[in-house]
C-alpha positions as CSV (number, residue, x, y, z in Angstrom):
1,X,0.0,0.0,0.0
2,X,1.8,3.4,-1.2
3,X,1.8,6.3,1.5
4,X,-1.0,8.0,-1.1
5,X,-3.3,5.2,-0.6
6,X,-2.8,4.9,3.2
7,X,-3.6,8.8,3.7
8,X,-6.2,8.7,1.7
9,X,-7.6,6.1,3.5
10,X,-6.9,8.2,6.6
11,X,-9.1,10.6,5.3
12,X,-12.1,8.5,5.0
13,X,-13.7,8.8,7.9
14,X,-13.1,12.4,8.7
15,X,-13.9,13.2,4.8
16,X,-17.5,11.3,5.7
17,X,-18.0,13.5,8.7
18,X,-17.7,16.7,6.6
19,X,-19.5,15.0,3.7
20,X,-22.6,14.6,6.8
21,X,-22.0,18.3,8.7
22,X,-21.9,19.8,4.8
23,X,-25.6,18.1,3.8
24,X,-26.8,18.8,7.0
25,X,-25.2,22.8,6.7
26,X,-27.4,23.0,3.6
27,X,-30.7,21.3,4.9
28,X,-30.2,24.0,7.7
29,X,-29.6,27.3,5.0
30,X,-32.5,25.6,3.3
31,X,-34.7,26.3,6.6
32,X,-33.3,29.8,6.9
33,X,-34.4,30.8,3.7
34,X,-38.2,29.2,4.1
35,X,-38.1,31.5,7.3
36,X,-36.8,34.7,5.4
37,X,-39.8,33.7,3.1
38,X,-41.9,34.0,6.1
39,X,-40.5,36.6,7.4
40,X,-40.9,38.5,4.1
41,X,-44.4,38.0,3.8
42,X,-45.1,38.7,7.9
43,X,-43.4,42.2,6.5
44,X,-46.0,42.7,3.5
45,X,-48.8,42.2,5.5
46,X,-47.4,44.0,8.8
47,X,-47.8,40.5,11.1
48,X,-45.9,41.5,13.8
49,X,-46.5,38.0,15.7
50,X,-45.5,36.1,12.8
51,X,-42.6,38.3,12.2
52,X,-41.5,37.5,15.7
53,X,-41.8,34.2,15.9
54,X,-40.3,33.6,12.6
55,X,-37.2,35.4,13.8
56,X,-37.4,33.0,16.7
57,X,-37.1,30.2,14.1
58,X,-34.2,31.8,12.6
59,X,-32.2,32.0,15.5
60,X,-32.4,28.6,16.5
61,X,-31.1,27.5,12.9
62,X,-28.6,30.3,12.3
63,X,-27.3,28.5,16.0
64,X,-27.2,24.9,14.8
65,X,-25.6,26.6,11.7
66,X,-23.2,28.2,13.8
67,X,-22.5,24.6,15.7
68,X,-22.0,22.6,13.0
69,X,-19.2,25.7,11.3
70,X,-17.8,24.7,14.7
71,X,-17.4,21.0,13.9
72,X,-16.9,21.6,10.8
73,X,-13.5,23.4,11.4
74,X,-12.4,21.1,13.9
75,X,-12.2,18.3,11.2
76,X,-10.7,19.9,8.9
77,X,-7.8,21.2,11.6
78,X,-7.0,17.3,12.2
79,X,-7.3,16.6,8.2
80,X,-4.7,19.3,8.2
81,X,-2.7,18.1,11.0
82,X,-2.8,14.6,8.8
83,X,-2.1,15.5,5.7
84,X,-0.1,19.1,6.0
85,X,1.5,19.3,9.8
86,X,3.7,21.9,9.0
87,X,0.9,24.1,7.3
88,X,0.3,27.5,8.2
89,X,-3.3,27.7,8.0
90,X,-5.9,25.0,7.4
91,X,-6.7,23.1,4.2
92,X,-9.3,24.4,2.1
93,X,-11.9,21.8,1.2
94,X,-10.8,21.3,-2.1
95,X,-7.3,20.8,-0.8
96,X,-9.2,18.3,1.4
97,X,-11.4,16.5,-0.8
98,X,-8.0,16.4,-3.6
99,X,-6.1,14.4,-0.5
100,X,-8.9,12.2,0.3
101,X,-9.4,11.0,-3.1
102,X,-12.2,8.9,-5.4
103,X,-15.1,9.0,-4.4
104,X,-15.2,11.6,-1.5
105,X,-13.5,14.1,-3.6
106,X,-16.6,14.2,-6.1
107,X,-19.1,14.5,-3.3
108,X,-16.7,17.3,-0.9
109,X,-16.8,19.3,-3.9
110,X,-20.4,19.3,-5.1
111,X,-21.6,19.6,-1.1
112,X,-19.3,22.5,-0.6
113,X,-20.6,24.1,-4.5
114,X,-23.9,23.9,-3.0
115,X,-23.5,25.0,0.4
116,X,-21.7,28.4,-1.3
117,X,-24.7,28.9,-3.5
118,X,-27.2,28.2,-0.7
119,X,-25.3,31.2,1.7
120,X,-25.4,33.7,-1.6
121,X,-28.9,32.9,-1.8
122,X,-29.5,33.5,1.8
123,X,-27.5,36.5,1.9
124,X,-29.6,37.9,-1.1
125,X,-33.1,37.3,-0.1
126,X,-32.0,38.1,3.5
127,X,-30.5,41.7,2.2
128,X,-34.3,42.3,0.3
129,X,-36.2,41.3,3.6
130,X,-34.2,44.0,5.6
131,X,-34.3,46.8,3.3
132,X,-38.0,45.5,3.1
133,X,-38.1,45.7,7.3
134,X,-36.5,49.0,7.8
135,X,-38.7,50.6,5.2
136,X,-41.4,49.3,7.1
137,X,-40.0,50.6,10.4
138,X,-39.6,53.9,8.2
139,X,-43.3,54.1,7.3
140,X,-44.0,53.4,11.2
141,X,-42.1,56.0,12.6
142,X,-43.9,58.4,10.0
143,X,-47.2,57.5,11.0
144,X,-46.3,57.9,14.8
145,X,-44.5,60.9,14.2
146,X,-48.0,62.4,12.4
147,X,-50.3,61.3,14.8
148,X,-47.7,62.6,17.8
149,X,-48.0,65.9,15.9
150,X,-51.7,65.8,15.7
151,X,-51.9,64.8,18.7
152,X,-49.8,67.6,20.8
153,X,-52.1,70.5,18.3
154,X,-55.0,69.6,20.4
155,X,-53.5,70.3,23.5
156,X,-53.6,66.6,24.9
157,X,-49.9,65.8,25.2
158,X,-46.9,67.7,26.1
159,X,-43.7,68.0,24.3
160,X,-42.2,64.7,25.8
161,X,-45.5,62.4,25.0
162,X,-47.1,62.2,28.3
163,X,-50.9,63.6,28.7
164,X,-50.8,67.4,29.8
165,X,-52.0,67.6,33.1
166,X,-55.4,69.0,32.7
167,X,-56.4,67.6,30.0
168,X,-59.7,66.4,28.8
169,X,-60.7,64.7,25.7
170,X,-64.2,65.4,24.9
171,X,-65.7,61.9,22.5
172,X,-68.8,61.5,21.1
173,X,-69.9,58.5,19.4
174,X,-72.4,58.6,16.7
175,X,-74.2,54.9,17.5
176,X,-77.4,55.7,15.1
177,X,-75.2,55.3,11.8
């Protein structure tokens, strides 16, 4: 067995392991991007419960993301401590999935072509919903803004929000019509 053939076969298990945490990195960016979806339309429609919750959802996935980057790094420092000791910096995973060899090599490099895409998408759809929330928040402010306005003409509110003391609001409700 040539030294080639033996690292490589070093490599197999740890090369499965990123194989697994690299599916399960895109199941999980697949999740994040249903819940931007969510969030996107909680937005349109102003559903500030289902906004919430939704972000709710997103942080427990963009966590399990965050774990599995973890793990993730660890194998690949002891593929690098196996394969390149005297390396600077870690492999990259198509320095890994070159050492590891037929058929791992294949399947490290379509995971991690699909894992890159599946971030850019994220980051895309995730840059739209924000602009999408902070207009929002825009067109809030602007309504509160016009109704604090309104509001301090009549003489019901001082300048820092709070009822004048004295006050009285006269209402009459029209229950005929």
């Amino acid at each position: 067995m040539s030294s080639s053939d033996r690292s490589a076969q070093q490599l197999d298990e740890p090369a499965e392991r990123l194989i697994r945490i690299l599916a399960v990195q895109i199941d999980r960016h697949r999740e994040l991007l249903s819940c931007i979806g969510r969030k996107r339309q909680a937005i349109r429609v102003a559903a500030i419960d289902a906004m919430t919750a939704t972000c709710q959802e997103e942080h427990v996935i963009v966590q399990q993301i965050g774990d599995l980057e973890k793990r993730r790094l660890e194998v690949i420092g002891r593929v690098t401590e196996l394969v390149a000791p005297d390396a600077e910096k870690p492999l990259t995973l198509a320095e890994i999935a070159r050492a590891a060899g037929q058929p791992h090599q294949r399947e490290l490099e379509a995971l991690a072509e699909r894992l890159r895409e599946a971030i850019g998408t994220v980051r895309r759809e995730s840059s739209v919903v924000r602009a999408a929330a902070e207009a929002l928040s825009r067109h809030m402010s602007g309504i509160k803004q016009t109704v604090n306005s309104a509001l301090s003409r009549v003489g019901l509110y001082e300048s820092r929000g709070r009822i004048a003391v004295g006050a009285q609001t006269a209402l009459c409700v029209d229950m005929t019509s």
